[in-house]
VEXDREN-2710 file (C-alpha; in Angstrom, 1 decimal):
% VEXDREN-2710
k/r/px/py/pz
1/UNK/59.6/-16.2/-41.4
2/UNK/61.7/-17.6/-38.4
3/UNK/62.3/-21.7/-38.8
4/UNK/59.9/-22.0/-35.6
5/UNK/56.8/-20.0/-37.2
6/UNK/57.5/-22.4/-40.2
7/UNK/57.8/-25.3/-38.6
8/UNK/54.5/-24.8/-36.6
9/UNK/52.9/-23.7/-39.7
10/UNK/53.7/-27.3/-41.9
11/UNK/52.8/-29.0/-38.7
12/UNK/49.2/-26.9/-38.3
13/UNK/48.5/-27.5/-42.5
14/UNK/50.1/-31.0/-42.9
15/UNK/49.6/-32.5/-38.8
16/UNK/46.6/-35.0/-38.7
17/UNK/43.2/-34.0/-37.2
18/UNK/44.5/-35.4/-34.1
19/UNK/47.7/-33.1/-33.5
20/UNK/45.2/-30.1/-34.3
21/UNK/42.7/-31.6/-31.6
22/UNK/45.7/-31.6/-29.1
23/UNK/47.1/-28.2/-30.0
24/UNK/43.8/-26.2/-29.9
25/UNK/40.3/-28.2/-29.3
26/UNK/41.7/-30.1/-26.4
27/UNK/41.5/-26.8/-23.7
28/UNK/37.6/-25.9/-25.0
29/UNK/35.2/-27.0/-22.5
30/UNK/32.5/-29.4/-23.5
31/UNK/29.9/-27.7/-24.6
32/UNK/32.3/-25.4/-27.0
33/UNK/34.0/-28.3/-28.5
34/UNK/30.6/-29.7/-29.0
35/UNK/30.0/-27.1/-31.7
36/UNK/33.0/-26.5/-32.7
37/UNK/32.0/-30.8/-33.6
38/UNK/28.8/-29.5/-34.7
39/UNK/30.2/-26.8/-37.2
40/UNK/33.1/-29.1/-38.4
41/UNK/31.4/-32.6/-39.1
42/UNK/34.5/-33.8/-41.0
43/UNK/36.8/-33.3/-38.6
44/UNK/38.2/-36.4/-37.0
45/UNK/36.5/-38.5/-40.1
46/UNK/39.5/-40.6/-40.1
47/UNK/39.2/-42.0/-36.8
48/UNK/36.5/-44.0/-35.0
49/UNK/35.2/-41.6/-32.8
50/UNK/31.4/-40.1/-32.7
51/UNK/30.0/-37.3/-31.5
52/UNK/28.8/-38.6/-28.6
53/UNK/31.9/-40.4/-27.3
54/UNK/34.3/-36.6/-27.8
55/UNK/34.7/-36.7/-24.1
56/UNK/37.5/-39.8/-24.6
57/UNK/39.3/-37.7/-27.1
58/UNK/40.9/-36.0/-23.5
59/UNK/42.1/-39.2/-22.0
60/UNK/45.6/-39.0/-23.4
61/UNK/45.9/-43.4/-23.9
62/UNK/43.2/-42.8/-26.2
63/UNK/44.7/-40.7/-28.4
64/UNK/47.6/-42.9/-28.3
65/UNK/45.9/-45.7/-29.6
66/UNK/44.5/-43.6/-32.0
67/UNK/47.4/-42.9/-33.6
68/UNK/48.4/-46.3/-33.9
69/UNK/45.8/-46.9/-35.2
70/UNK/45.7/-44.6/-37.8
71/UNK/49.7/-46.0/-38.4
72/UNK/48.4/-49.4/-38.8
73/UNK/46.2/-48.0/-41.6
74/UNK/48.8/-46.2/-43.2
75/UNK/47.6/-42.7/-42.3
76/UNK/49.2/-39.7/-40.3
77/UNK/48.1/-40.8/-37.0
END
């Protein structure tokens, strides 16, 4: 496998909900990443954010203070 397929393949398995969010939920319109929410209730679990409240996940600060956040607690942010 070519050192970019690997690299993007330890970044897709070990990456934090949050990089997966920004690679491949982020372009979904609302009501698709609603069930793709819906169908994966444990994703995001390690960060504050609810169901309801997804739509912030696209405002780029946001996910910045996300991941300190999740720094501050000693996860992957």
């Amino acid at each position: 496998m070519a050192k970019g397929k690997v690299r993007q393949f330890y970044k897709y398995i070990f990456g934090s909900d949050l990089d997966f969010y920004e690679e491949f939920t982020i372009h979904l319109s609302d009501e698709e990443q609603g069930r793709f929410f819906d169908d994966n209730p444990d994703f995001m679990c390690d960060f504050p954010v609810k169901r309801d409240k997804m739509y912030l996940l696209k405002e780029r600060m946001f996910r910045r203070i996300l991941r300190k956040i999740g720094k501050c607690e000693g996860g992957k942010g």
